[in-house]
N, C-alpha and C positions, 0 to 999 in steps of 0.2 A: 504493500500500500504506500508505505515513504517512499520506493521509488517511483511509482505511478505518479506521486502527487510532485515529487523534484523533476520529474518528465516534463509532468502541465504547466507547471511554471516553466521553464528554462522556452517551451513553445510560446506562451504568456509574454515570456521576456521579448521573443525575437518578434512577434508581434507587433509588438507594441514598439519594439526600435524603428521596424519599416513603417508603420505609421508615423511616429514621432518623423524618420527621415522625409516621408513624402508631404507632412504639414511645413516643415522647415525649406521643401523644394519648392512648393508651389510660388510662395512669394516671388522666385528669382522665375520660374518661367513664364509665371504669369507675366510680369514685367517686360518680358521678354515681344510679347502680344502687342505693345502699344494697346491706344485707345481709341476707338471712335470722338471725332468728334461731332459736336450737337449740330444737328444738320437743319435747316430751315426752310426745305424747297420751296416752299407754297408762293410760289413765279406769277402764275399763272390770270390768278382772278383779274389782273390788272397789268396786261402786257406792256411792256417800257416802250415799244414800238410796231411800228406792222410786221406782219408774219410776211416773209422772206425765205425762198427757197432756192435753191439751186439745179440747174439742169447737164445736158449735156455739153456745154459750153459755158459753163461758169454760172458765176448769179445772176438771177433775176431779176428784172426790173418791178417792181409795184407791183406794177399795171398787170405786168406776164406773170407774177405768182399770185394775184386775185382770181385772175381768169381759170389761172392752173385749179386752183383751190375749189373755185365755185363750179368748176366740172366735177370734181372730184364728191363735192357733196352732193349733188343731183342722188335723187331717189332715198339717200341718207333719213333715219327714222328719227335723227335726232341733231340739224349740224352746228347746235350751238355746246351738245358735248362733242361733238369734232374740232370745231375750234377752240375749246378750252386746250382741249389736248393737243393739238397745232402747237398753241403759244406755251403751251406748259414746258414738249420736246422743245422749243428753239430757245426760251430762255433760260435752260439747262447751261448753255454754252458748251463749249468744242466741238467736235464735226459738225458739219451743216447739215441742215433737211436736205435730203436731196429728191429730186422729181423723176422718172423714167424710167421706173426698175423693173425686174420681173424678178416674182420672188416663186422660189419651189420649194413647197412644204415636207421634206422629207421623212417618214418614220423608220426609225430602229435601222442597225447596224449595214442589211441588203440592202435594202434601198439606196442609203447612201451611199456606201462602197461601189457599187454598181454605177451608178453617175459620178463619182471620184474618178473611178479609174477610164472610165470610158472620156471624162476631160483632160484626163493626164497623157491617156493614147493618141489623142486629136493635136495635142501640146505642138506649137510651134517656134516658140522661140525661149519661154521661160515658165518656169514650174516651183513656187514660193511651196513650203507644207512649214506648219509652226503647229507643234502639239505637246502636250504633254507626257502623255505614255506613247511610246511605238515598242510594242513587243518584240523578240526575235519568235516568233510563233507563225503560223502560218500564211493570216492578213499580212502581217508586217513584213516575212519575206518576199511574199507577193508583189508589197508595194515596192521593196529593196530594187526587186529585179525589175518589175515596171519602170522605175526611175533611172534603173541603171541601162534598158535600150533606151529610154528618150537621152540620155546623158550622152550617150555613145552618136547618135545620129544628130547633134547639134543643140539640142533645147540646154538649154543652163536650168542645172536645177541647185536649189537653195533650200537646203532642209536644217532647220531649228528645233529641238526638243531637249525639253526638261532633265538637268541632271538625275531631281528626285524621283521624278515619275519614268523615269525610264532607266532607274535604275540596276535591274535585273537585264539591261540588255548591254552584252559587252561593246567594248569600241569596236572589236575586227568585226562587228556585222555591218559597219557599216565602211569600216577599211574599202568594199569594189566601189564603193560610190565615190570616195573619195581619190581611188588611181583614174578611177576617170575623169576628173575635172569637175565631180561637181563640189559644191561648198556644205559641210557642214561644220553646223555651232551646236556648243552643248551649254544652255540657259544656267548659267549662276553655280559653276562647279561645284561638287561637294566639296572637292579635294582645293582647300586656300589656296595653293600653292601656281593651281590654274585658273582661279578666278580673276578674270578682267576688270572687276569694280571692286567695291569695298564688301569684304567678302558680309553675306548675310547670309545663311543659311535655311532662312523661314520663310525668304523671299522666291517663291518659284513662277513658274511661266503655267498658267493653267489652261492657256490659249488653245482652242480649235480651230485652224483657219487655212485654207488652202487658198490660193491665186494663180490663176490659169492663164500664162498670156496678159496680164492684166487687165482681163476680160469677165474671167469668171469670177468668181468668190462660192466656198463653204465656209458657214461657220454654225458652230451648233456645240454640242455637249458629245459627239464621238471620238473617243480614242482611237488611235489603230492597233486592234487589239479584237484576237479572236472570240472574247467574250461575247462579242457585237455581231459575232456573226449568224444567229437565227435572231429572226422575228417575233416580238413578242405577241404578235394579235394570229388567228386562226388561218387559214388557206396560205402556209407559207410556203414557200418553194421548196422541190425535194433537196437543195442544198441547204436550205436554212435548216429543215427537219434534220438533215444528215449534221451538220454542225450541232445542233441542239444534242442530237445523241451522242457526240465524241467528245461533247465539253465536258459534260458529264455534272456541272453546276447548272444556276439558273438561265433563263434567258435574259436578257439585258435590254429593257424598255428606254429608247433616247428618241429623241431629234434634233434634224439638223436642214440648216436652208440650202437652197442652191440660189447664187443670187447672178444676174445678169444687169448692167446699166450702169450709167454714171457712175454710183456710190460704192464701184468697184475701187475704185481709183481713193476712196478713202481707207477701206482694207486694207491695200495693198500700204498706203504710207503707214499705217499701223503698224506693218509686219519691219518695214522698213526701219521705222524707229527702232524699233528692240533691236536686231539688227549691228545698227549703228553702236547703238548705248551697251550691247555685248561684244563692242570690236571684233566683228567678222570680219571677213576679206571685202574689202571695197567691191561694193556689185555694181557693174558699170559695162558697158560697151551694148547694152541689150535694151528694148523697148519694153520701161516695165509701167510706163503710162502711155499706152496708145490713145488715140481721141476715140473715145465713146460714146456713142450715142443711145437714143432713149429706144428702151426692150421692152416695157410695158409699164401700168398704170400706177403702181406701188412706190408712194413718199418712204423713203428708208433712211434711217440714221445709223454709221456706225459710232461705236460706241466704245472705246479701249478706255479699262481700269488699270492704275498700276501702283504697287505701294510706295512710289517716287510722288505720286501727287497725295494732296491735301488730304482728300479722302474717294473712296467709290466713285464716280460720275454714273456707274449702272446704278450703283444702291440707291443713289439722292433721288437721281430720274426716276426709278421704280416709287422711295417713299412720296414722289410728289403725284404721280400717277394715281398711287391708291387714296392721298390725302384728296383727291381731285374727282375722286373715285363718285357717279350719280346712276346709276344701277346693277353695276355688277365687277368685283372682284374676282377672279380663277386664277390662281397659284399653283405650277407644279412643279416641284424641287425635289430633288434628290435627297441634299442633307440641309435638314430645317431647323438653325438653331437663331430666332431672334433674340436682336437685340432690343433695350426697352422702345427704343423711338420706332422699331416694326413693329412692335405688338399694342404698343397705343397705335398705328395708325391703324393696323387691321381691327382693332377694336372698335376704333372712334369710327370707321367706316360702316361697320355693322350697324354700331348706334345710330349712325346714320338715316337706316334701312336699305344701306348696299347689302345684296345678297355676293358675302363672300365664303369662298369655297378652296381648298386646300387641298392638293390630290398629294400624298406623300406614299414613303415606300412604307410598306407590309414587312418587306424583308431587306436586307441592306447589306453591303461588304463590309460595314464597321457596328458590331452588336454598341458600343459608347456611343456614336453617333444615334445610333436609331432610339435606346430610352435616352438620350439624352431631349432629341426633339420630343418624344410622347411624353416628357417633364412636361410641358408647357401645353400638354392638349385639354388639361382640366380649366385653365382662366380665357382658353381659346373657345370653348365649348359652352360656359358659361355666358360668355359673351355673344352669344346667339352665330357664332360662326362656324360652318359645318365641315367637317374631315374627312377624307375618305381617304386608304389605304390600297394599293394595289398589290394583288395578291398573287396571280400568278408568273410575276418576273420583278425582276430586281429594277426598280425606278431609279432610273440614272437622268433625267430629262432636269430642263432649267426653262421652263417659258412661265407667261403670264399672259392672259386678255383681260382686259379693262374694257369698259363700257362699250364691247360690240368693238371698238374702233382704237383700239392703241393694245400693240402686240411686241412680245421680243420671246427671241428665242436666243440662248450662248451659254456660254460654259459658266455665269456667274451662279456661283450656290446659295443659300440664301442663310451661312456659317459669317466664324469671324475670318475664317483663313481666307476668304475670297474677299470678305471686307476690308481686310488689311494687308495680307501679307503676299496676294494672288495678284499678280497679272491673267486680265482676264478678258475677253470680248463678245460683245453682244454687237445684237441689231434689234433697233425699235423700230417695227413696220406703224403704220397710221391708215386707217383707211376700213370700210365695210367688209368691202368682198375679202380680204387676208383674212380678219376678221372671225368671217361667217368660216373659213374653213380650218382656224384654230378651233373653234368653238364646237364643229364637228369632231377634231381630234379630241378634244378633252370630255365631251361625251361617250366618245369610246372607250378612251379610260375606264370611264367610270362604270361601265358596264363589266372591267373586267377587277371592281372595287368594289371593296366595303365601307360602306359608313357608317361611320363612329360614331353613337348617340352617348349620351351624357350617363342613361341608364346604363350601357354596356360599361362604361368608363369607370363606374364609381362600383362595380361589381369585379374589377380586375383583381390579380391574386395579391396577396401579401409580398409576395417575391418580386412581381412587376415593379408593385410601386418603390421597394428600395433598390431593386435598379434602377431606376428612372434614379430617385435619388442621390444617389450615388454618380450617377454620370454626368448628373447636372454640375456638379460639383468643377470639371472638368469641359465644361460646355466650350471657352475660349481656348481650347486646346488645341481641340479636334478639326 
C-alpha cells in the first residue's frame, strides 16, 4: 500500500510540474501572437465620395462607372443594399473594384485540378502557383511534371510555397524544376540561416493563387494535395471515387474560383509583391501584365492580407460587410475561432433580425481546433444564430454571402493565425447572379448538414464540454 501511495504521488508530482510548466509557457507564446487591433469599419453609411471602379483600361470616369453600376442593378430585389455594399468594398481601401470579370464557381479538389491543369497545358508564356502545402504525393507530382514540360518548351514558371506547410516535402522534388530554369522560392525558411527577412517563424504564406499568362487567376482554399482529390457531394467521377478509396481518410469539402478579366492583373501584383519582399530571382524578360480586356459581368476585388500591415484588410472588409449586414449572413469556414469584435458583430446582426447562418466542420484535421470553435457555439446559439455542421467530409472551404449580393471566396480562416500571423488572399465578388449561385452552393451544404439546436447543445456529454474547455484555453494558438 506505501508503495502504491509513493507511486501516486511521484505521478501527482510530474503532473502537476507539466502543468505548472505549461501555465508559466503560455505567457511567452501567447505574447508571441500579437494582438488585434480594435477595428472600426462601418465606411459605408456615408461614403466620402462616389463609387468609382475600374475597367479594362484603367479607371473610370463618373459618368462610365454610374452607367456601369446602374446596369448592373437592373432586375436587383434590393439596389440600395447593393450600393451600400458598393461603397462599403471601395472605402475599404487597396485594390480597386474592378469591372469585366468572369468568375467560375469551383467545388472541391476535381473540379478544380481539372481546370488548373488544363490552364497550365494551354500556358504560353508564364505560369505564377503560390500555395501553401504542395505535397510530394501524387497531385503534386502531377503538377511537378506538368510544370516541368511547360518549363522545358519555353513558359517560365514561378513556383512559391510555404516553408511550414510544405514541410514534409523534400527540396530534391522539386530539384527537375529547378535544372530546368524555372524559379523557385521557399516562403519564410524554417531554417534562420536561409531566411531573407527578419526571421519570424509564425509568419507563413497561407496563399492559394495560381496566374496563367496573366490572364487567368485561381484563388480559393485548395492545396495541392491529394487529400482534395474526391469530391465531397454525390455522382462523383470514377477517379474521385477511386481517390476517395486509396486515401483511405475523409473526403475534403473546398472551393475555389477560376477568374478571367481585368482584376487579373491585381493577383498577379499580389503574387509579385511577396515575391519581391522574399528576394527571389528578378522575374523579368516575360509578359506578366498583358492588356486585358472585359470577360464578363462580375465587379471583383482582390484582396491580399499580410502580417506586415496594420491588420487583416479580409477581416475588416468581412466585419464591415456583416456590420452592414440587412437580410442575411452565410458563413462557411473551416476553422472558427472569433475574436470578440466577430462575435459582437454576428451577434448584433442577428439582433438585428439578419438571418445569420454558420456552416462549420463536423469533423476537422485538428480535434483543438474543432472544440475549440464548438466553445463558442453556446452564446452563438443563444443569440438567435443558427449552426450547422457538415458531416460527411472534412470542411476545409472559406466563403461568405451577404445580403444576396457581396460574396468572397480565399484561403482566409476565420482563426487568429490568419488574423495575424497568415499571409493570405481572397476575392470579394458584388453583384446578384455570383450571388444566387453561392447561395445555391451553401444550400447544398446544408443538405449534407446538421443543425445545431440549443436543445441538442445543452444535452452534450460531460467530456464534450471540458474539451471545448480546455481548448479554449489555447484558442490564439491554433
Amino acid at each position: 500500500m506505501a508503495g502504491l501511495q509513493q507511486a501516486c504521488g511521484q505521478r501527482l508530482q510530474a503532473l502537476m510540474r507539466r502543468v505548472l510548466l505549461l501555465a508559466a509557457m503560455a505567457p511567452l507564446l501567447l505574447a508571441g501572437c500579437g494582438s488585434l487591433p480594435r477595428i472600426n469599419p462601418d465606411l459605408t453609411m456615408r461614403p466620402s465620395h462616389p463609387i468609382q471602379v475600374e475597367g479594362a483600361h484603367g479607371p473610370l470616369s463618373s459618368q462610365q462607372s454610374k452607367a456601369i453600376l446602374a446596369r448592373l442593378k437592373l432586375g436587383a430585389d434590393d439596389t440600395h443594399i447593393f450600393e451600400r455594399h458598393l461603397a462599403l468594398v471601395q472605402e475599404m481601401g487597396g485594390s480597386p473594384l474592378v469591372v469585366g470579370n468572369k468568375v467560375e464557381l469551383l467545388l472541391d479538389g476535381p473540379a478544380t485540378y481539372a481546370s488548373m491543369f488544363a490552364a497550365i497545358n494551354a500556358a504560353r508564356d508564364t505560369i505564377n502557383l503560390e500555395t501553401y502545402i504542395l505535397e510530394p504525393d501524387e497531385i503534386g507530382q502531377s503538377l511537378v511534371d506538368t510544370l516541368l514540360v511547360k518549363q522545358r518548351t519555353g513558359v517560365q514558371v514561378n513556383l512559391l510555397y510555404d516553408s511550414v506547410g510544405s514541410l514534409s516535402t523534400p527540396k530534391e522534388f522539386f530539384q527537375p524544376l529547378v535544372d530546368a530554369g524555372a524559379h523557385v522560392l521557399e516562403y519564410n525558411p524554417v531554417d534562420p540561416l536561409k531566411t531573407r527577412k527578419d526571421w519570424a517563424l509564425n509568419e507563413r504564406d497561407h496563399r492559394k493563387l495560381l496566374v496563367v499568362d496573366g490572364k487567368i487567376a485561381y484563388v480559393g482554399g485548395i492545396n495541392i494535395s491529394s487529400v482534395y482529390s474526391a469530391g465531397s457531394f454525390g455522382g462523383s467521377s470514377s477517379r474521385s471515387k477511386k481517390a476517395r478509396h486509396t486515401q483511405g481518410g475523409p473526403t475534403w469539402r473546398d472551393t475555389h474560383l477560376r477568374i478571367e478579366g481585368p482584376v487579373v492583373a491585381d493577383f498577379q501584383k499580389l503574387f509579385m509583391s511577396t515575391w519581391e519582399r522574399q528576394k527571389g530571382d528578378v522575374l523579368g524578360g516575360r509578359n506578366y501584365f498583358p492588356q486585358l480586356g472585359n470577360r464578363g459581368p462580375e465587379v471583383v476585388r482582390a484582396i491580399g492580407s499580410s502580417p506586415d500591415d496594420p491588420y487583416s484588410l479580409m477581416y475588416a472588409t468581412l466585419l464591415s460587410a456583416i456590420n452592414s449586414a440587412e437580410s442575411q449572413v452565410y458563413l462557411t469556414n473551416a476553422y472558427f475561432l472569433p475574436d470578440a469584435q466577430l462575435l459582437a458583430a454576428l451577434k448584433g446582426a442577428a439582433a438585428r433580425g439578419v438571418d445569420v447562418r454558420l456552416l462549420l466542420p463536423g469533423k476537422s484535421d485538428s480535434d483543438l481546433v474543432l472544440y475549440a470553435s464548438r466553445s463558442f457555439y453556446r452564446e452563438l446559439l443563444d443569440s438567435g444564430i443558427r449552426i450547422y455542421e457538415r458531416q460527411d467530409a472534412l470542411l476545409h472551404s472559406k466563403t461568405a454571402m451577404i445580403d444576396g449580393v457581396w460574396s468572397t471566396v480565399g484561403s482566409t480562416n476565420l482563426d487568429w493565425r490568419s488574423r495575424l500571423n497568415n499571409q493570405e488572399i481572397d476575392a470579394v465578388i458584388l453583384g446578384q447572379d455570383f450571388g444566387r449561385r453561392m447561395q445555391a452552393m451553401f444550400d447544398q451544404d446544408l443538405q449534407a448538414s446538421r443543425q445545431i439546436t440549443r436543445a441538442d447543445w445543452a444535452h452534450r456529454s460531460l467530456l464534450s464540454r471540458l474539451k471545448e474547455a480546455g481548448a479554449r484555453v489555447w484558442a490564439r494558438l491554433l
